[in-house]
N, C-alpha and C positions, 0 to 999 in steps of 0.2 A: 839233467834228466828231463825228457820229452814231457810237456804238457797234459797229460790224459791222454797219453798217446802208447799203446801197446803195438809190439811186434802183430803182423797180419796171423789171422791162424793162417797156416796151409790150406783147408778145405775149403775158404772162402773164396779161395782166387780160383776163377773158373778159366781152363786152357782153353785160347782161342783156336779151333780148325784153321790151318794157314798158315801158321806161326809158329817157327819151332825156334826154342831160346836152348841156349849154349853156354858155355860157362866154364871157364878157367882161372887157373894162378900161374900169372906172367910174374910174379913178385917184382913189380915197379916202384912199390912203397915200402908195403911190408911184408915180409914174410908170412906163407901160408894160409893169408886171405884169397879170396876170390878177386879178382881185379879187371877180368875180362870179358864180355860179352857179346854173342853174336848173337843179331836177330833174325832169321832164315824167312823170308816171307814168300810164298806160292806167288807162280806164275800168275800176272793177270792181276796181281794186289797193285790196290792205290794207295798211296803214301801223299802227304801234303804237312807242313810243317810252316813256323813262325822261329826264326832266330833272331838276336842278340839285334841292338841297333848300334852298341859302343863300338866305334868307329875301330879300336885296338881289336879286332873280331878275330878268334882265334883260326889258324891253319885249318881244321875239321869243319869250322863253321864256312868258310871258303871255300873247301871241297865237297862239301853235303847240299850247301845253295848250287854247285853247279851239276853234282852229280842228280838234280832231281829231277832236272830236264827228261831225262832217260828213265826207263820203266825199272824202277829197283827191286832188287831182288834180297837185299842183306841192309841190315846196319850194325855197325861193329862200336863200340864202346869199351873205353878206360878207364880207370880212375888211377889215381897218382899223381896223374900230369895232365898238364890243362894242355900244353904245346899251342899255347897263343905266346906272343910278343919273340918270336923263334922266324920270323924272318924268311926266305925261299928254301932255307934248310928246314924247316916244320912243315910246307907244305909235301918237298918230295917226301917225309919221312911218313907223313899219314895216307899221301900217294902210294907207298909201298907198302902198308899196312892193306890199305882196297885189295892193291891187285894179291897181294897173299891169300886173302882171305876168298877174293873172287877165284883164284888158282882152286880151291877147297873146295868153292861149291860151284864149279864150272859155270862161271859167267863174268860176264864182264867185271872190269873195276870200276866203269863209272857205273856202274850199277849198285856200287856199294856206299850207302852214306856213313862217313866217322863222326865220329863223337868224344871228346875227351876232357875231364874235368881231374883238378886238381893245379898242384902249385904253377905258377905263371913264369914266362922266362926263362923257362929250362929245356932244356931241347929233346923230343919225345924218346925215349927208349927204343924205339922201334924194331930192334934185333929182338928184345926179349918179349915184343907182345906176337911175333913172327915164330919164332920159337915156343911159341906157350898153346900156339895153333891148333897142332896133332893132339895135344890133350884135354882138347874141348870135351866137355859131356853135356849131354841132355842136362838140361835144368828146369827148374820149375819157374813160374813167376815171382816166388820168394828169393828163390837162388838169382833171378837176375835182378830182385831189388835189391839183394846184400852185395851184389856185384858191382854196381854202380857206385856204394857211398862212399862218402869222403870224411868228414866230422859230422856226420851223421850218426846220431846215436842208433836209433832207429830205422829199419828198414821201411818203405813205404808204398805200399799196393793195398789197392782198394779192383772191385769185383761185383758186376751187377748184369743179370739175367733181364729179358724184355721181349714183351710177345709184339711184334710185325702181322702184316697181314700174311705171311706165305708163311707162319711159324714164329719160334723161337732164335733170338741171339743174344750172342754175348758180347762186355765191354770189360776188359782186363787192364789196368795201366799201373804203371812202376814211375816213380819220379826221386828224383836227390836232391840235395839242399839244404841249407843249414844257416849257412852262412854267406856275404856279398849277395846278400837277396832284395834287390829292388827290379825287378822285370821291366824291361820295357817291351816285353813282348808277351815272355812267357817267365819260365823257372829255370834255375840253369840247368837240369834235365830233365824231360818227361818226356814219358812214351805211353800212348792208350793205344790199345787194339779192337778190332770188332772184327768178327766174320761177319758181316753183312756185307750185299754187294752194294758199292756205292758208286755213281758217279764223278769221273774224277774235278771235274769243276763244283760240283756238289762239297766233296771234301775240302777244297781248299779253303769256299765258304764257310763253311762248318769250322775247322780247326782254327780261323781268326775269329770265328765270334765265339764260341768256349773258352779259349786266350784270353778274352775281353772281360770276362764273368770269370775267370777264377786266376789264373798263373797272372794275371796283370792287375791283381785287385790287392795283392801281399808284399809285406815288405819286414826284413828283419831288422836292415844298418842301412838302406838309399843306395847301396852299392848295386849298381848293375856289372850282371857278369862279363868277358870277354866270349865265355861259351854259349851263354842260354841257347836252346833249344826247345823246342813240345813239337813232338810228333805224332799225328793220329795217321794211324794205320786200319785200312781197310781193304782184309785178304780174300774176298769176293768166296771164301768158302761153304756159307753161308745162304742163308735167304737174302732175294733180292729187296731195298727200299723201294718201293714203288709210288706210293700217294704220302700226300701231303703230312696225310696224319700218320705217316710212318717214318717221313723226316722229322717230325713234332717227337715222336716217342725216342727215337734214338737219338737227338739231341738232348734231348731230357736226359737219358740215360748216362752220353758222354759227358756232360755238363755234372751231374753229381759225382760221378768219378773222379775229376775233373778237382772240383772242387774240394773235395773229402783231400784229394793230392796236394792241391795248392795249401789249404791250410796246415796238413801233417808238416810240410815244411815249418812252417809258423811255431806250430806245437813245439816241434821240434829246432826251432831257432838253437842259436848255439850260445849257450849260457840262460838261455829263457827261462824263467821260471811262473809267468801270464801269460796266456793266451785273451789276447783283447779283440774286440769288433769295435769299429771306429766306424758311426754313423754318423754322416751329414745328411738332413733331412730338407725340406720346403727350399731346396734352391730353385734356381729357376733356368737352371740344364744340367743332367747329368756330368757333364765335364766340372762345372765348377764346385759341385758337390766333391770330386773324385778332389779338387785339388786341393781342398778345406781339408778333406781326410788325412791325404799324405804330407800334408803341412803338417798336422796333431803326430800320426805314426811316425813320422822321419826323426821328430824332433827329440833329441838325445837327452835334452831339461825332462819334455815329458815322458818320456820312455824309462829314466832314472827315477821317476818320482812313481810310475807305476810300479818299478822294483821296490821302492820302502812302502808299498803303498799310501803314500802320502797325497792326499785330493789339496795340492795346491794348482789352484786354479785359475793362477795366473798365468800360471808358462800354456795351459792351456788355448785362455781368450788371447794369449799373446801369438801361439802360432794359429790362429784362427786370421790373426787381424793383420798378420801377412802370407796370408794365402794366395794372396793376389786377385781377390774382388775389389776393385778401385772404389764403388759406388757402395761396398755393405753398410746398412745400417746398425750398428753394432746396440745399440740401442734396443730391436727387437730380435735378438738372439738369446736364444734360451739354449741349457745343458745340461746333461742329466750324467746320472752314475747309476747305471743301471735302472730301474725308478725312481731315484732319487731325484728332483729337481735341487742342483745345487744352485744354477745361475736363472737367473729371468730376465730379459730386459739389459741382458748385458750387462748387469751388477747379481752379485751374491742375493739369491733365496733371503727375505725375510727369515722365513722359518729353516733354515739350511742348518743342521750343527756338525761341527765336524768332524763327530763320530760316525756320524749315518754315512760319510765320504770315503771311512778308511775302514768301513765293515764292508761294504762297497769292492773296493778297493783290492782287500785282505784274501779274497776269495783270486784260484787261482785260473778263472774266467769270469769277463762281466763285458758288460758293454758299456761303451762312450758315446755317446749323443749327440751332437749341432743343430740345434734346430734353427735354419736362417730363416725363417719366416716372409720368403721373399718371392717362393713360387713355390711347386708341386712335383718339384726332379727332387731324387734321393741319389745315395749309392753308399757303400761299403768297401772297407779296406780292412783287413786282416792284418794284425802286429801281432808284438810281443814286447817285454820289456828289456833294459840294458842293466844288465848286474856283472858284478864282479867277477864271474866266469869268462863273460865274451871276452873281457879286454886281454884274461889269462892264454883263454884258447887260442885268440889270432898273434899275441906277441909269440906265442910259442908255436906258430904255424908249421913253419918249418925245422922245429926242432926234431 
């Protein structure tokens, strides 16, 4: 069960002008779920995107890097099948999926970028998301966040309104994920929209630095996908960005979207039952902060110990002190549990008892602390803890 995490209402998701979402049951997994999406985007829309770096990078993720060369008009999305490690037979099969879909809405194939998530090593279905075609229907942003999940409890869309100098827009995004969640880019799905008009070197800017602050700041298990993707979409239907302080507002706007996405993943980790923020404070650059962090989140000692909530905090200063600062002083590191100073100086609180750890702890969010004492860069990572579900959900993956 999702972390404090509830289904989106419908009314909160605001339709973007530009963008019409689509929605079918190709039944590639299961029966009589939704499993297909098309994303329809107006003439004139800019698109810009950050995928996967795992070298094993699936066939969609091949064909969507090169189809963005060209002015797209669609992106079409699975779930079931990842159709990564499927060799030159997954590239033509998600080939034939473009131009189907391009056939539909008269325009090209490479105008169409694919997307697909789910089991790995299987060769994609491709007659029955071709067949599942003609019974697309209109759908909402809800319908194409349930159409995307995979061990997702949870659907996940978030929705935020924002005054520009030429009026009003809006910023709608649907993202997946649950599980093999360590980004090196982004999440293994996300999709934000705006009707604003934006420049297309502007977006491209844009979409790596909101990647940076949210889809790359989360991690459930270290596993990075074969698919990841985040794509920000901007269908120029809208008012145009003009001044500084109107790329300032809509950044602001995709960036809480953004983030509100990246962490439902979290919440919604597969087997979670914490929702953690993992701070390292007073480094002395944001990188080495970031690497303090996911040294604490990756680590499976402390990840298990946040499930009994048990404040043993050793496995903690243990992955701190191979984080890979050659030079820290462990000495003047300090660590907290929420307010709690458990550690000072790199040994246990005089005054620390270790109730005050596991009331801490108990709660089913809190935050975790690093203070390196070493400079004036911070940063943040999003976890969650390892219990007894995850290891049930992924043995039984493909069951």
């Amino acid at each position: 069960m999702a972390v404090n995490l509830l289904p989106p209402e419908p009314k909160s998701l605001h339709p973007v002008p530009g963008v019409e979402l689509r929605v079918a049951i190709a039944g590639i997994k299961k029966p009589g779920r939704k499993d297909l999406l098309v994303m329809h985007v107006a003439p004139g829309a800019v698109v810009a995107g950050v995928f996967t770096r795992n070298r094993f990078c699936a066939a969609p993720v091949i064909l969507a890097r090169k189809h963005m060369r060209n002015s797209v008009r669609a992106l079409v999305v699975n779930t079931g099948n990842a159709n990564a490690g499927t060799g030159r037979e997954g590239l033509k099969r998600a080939l034939s999926v473009c131009e189907s879909v391009a056939k539909k809405l008269e325009c090209k194939a490479t105008q169409v970028l694919p997307f697909s998530t789910g089991v790995i090593m299987e060769q994609l279905p491709s007659e029955r998301l071709i067949a599942a075609l003609p019974g697309l229907k209109p759908g909402s942003w809800l319908d194409a966040a349930e159409a995307i999940m995979t061990t997702d409890t949870v659907p996940k869309a978030f929705s935020a309104k924002l005054r520009l100098s030429g009026g009003e827009a809006v910023v709608t995004g649907i993202a997946k994920g649950s599980g093999m969640i360590h980004p090196d880019m982004a999440t293994m799905l996300g999709f934000v929209a705006t009707d604003a008009r934006v420049a297309p070197a502007q977006l491209k800017k844009l979409v790596k630095a909101v990647a940076a602050k949210s889809f790359n700041c989360i991690t459930v298990d270290g596993d990075t996908s074969t698919n990841d993707a985040f794509m920000l979409i901007a269908s120029g239907a809208g008012v145009e960005v003009k001044s500084e302080k109107d790329k300032k507002v809509l950044e602001k706007a995709i960036l809480q979207v953004a983030q509100l996405l990246a962490q439902a993943i979290v919440r919604d980790g597969e087997g979670a039952t914490k929702f953690v923020t993992v701070k390292v404070e007073r480094g002395r650059n944001a990188a080495e902060c970031r690497r303090i962090a996911y040294a604490i989140a990756h680590s499976p000692l402390v990840k298990t110990a946040f499930f009994a909530s048990d404040p043993n905090l050793g496995r903690i200063l243990c992955a701190i002190g191979y984080g890979g600062i050659r030079d820290l002083n462990t000495d003047k590191v300090d660590l907290y549990l929420d307010e709690v100073l458990v550690a000072q100086g790199g040994a246990r609180h005089p005054a620390y008892a270790e109730e005050f750890g596991v009331k801490a702890m108990r709660k089913p969010e809190f935050t975790l602390r690093a203070v390196l004492n070493r400079g004036k860069a911070s940063a943040s990572v999003w976890t969650c803890d390892f219990s007894y579900d995850y290891v049930k959900i992924n043995a039984e993956y493909r069951s």
